[in-house]
N, CA, C and O of each residue as an XYZ file, in Angstrom:
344
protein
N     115.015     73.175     93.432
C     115.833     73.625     94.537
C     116.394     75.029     94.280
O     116.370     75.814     95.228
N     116.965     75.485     92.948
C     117.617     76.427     92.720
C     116.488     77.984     92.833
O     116.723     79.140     93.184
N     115.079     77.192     92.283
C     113.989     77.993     92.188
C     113.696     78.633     93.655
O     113.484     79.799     93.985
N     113.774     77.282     94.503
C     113.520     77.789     96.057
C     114.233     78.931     96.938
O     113.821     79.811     97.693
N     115.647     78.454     96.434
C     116.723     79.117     96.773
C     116.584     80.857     96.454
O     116.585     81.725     97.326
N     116.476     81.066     95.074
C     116.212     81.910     94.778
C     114.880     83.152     95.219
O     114.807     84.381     95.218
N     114.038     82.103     95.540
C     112.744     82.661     96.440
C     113.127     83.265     97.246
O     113.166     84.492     97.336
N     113.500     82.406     98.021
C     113.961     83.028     99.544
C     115.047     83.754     99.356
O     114.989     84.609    100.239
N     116.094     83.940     98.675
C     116.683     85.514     98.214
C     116.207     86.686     98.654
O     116.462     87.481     99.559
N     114.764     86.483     96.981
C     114.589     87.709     96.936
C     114.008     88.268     97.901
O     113.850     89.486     97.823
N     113.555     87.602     99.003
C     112.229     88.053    100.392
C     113.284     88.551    101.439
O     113.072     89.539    102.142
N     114.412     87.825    101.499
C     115.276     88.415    102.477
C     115.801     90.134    101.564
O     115.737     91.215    102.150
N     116.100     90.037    100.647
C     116.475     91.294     99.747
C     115.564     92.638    100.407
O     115.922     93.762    100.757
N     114.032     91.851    100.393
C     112.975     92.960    100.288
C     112.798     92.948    101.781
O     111.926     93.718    102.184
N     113.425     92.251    102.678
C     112.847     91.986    103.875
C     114.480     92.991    105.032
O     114.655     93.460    106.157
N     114.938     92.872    104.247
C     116.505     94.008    104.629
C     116.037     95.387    103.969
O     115.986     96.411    104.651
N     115.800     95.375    103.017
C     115.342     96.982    102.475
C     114.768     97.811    103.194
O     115.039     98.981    103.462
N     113.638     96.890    103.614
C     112.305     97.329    104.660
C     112.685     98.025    105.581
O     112.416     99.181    105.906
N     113.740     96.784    106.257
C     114.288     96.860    107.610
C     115.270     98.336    107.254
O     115.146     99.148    108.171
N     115.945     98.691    106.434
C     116.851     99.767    106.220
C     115.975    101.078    106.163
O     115.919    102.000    106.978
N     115.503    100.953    105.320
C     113.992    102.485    105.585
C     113.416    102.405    106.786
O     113.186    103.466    107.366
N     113.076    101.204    107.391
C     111.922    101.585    108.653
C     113.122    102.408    109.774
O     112.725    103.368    110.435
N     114.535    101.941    109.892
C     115.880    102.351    110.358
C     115.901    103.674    110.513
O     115.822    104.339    111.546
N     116.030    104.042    109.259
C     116.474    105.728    108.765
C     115.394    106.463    108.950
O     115.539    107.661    109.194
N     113.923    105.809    108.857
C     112.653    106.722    108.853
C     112.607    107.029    110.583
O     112.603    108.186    111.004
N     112.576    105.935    111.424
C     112.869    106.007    112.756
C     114.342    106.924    113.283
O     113.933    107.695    114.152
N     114.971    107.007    113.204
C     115.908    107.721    113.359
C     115.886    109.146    113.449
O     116.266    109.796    114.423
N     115.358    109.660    112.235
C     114.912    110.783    112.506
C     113.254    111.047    112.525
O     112.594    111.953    112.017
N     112.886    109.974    113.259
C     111.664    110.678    113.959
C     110.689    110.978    113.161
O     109.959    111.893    113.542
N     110.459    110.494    112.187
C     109.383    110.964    111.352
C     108.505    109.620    111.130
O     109.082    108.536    111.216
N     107.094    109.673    110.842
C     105.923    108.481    110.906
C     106.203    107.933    109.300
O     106.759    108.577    108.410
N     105.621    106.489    109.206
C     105.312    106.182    107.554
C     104.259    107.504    107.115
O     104.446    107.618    105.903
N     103.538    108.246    107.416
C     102.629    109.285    107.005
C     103.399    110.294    106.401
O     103.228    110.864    105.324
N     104.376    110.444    107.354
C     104.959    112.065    107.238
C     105.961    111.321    105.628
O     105.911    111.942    104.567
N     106.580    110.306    105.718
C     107.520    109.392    104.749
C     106.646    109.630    103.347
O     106.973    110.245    102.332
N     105.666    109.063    103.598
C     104.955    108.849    102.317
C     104.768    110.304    101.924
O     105.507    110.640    100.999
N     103.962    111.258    102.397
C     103.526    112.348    101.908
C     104.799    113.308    101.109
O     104.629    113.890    100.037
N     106.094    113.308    101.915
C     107.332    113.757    101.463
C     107.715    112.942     99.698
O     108.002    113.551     98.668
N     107.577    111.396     99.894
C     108.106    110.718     98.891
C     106.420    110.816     97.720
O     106.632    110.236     96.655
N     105.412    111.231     97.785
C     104.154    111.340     97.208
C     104.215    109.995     96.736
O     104.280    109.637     95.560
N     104.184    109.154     97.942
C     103.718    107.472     97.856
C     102.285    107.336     98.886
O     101.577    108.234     99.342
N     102.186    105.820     99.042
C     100.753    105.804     99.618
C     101.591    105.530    101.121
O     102.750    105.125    101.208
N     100.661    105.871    102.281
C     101.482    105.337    104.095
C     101.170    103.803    103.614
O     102.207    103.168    103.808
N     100.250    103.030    103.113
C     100.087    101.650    102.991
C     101.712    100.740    102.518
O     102.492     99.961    103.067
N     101.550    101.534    100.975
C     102.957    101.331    100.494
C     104.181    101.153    101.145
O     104.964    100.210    101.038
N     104.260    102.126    101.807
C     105.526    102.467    102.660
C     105.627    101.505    103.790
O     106.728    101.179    104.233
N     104.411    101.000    104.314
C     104.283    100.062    105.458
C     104.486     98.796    104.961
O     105.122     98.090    105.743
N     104.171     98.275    103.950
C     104.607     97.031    103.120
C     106.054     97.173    102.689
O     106.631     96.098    102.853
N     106.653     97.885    102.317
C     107.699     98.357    101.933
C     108.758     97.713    103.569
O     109.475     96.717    103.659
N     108.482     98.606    104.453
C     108.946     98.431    105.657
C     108.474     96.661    106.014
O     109.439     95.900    105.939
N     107.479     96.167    106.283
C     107.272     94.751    106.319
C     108.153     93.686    105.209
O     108.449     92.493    105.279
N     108.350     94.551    104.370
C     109.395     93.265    103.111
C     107.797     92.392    102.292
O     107.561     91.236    101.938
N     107.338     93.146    102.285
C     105.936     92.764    101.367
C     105.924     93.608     99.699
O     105.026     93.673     98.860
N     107.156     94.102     99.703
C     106.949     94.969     98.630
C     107.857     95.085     97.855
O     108.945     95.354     98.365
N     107.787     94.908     96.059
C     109.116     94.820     95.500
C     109.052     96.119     95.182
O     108.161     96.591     94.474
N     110.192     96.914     95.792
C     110.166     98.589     95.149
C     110.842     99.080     93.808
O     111.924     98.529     93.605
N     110.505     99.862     92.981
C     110.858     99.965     92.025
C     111.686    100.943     92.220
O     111.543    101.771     93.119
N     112.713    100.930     91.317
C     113.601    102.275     90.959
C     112.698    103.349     91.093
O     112.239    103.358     92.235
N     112.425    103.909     90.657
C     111.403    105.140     90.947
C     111.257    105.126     92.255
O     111.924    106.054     92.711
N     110.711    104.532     93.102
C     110.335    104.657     94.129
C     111.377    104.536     95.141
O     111.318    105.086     96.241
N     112.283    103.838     94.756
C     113.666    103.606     95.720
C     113.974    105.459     95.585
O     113.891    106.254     96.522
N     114.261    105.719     94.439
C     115.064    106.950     94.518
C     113.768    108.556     95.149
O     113.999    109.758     95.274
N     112.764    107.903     95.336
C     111.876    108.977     95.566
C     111.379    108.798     97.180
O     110.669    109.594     97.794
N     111.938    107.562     97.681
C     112.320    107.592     99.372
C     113.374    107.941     99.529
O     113.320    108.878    100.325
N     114.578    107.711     99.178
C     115.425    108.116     99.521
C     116.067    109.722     99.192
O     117.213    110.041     99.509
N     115.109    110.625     98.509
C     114.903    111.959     98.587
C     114.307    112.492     99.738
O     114.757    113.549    100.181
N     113.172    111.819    100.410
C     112.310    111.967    101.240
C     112.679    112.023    102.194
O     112.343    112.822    103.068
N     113.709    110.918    102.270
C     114.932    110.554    103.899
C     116.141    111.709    104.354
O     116.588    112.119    105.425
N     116.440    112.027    102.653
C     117.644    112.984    102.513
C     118.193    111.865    102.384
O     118.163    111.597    103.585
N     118.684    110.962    101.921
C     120.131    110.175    101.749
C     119.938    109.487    100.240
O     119.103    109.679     99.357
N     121.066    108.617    100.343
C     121.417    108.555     99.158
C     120.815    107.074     98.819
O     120.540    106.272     99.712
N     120.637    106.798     97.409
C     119.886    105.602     97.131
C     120.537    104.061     97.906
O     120.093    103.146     98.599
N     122.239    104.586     97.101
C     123.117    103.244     97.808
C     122.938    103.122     99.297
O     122.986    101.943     99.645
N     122.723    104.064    100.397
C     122.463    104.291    101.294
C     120.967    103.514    102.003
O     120.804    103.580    103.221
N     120.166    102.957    101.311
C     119.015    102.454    101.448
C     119.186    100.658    100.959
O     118.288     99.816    100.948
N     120.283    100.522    100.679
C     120.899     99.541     99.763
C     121.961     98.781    100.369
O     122.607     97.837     99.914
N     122.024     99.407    101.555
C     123.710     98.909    102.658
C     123.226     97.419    102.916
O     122.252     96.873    103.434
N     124.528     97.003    102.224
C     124.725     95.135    102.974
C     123.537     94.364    102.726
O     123.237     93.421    103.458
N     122.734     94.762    101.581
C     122.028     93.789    100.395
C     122.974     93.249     99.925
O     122.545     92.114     99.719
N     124.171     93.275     99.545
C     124.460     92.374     98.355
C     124.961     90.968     99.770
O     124.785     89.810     99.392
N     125.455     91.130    101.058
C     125.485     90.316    101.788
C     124.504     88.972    102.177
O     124.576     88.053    102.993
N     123.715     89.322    101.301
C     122.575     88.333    101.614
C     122.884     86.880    101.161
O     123.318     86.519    100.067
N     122.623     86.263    102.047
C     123.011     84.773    101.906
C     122.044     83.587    102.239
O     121.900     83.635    103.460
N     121.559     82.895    101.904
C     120.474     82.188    101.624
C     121.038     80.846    102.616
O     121.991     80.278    102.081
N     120.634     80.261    103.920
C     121.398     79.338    104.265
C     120.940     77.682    103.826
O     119.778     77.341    104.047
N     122.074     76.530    103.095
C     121.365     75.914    102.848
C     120.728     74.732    103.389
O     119.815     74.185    102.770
């Protein structure tokens, strides 16, 4: 149970992240293409990333969020809110 619990955590974690970049990338108007090429990631990446298919690494957190102009914690808003219902 605790294992399950924990599953579904981490997918909502990666599945809010997504949702926070695809946010900020939309906002100002720019494609996963133009995203990736700025952050020298793959557009695939970035589209999994945005879907919550993707566990991003430090590196890569801080090398989108150069790309965006903002700040890492900024890509990070109201993750720790995540709540697993039981």
């Amino acid at each position: 149970m605790i294992i399950m619990k924990n599953i579904l955590m981490e997918k909502e974690l990666l599945k809010s992240f997504g949702k926070n970049v695809k946010e900020i990338r939309l906002s100002q108007e720019i494609s996963q293409e133009e995203l990736a090429l700025k952050a020298e990631l793959d557009r695939t990446y970035i589209s999994g990333i945005e879907r919550g298919l993707r566990n991003v690494s430090l590196i890569n957190i801080f090398k989108i969020s150069k790309a965006l102009d903002v700040t890492a914690p900024e890509l990070l808003l109201d993750l720790e809110n995540i709540k697993i219902k039981e």
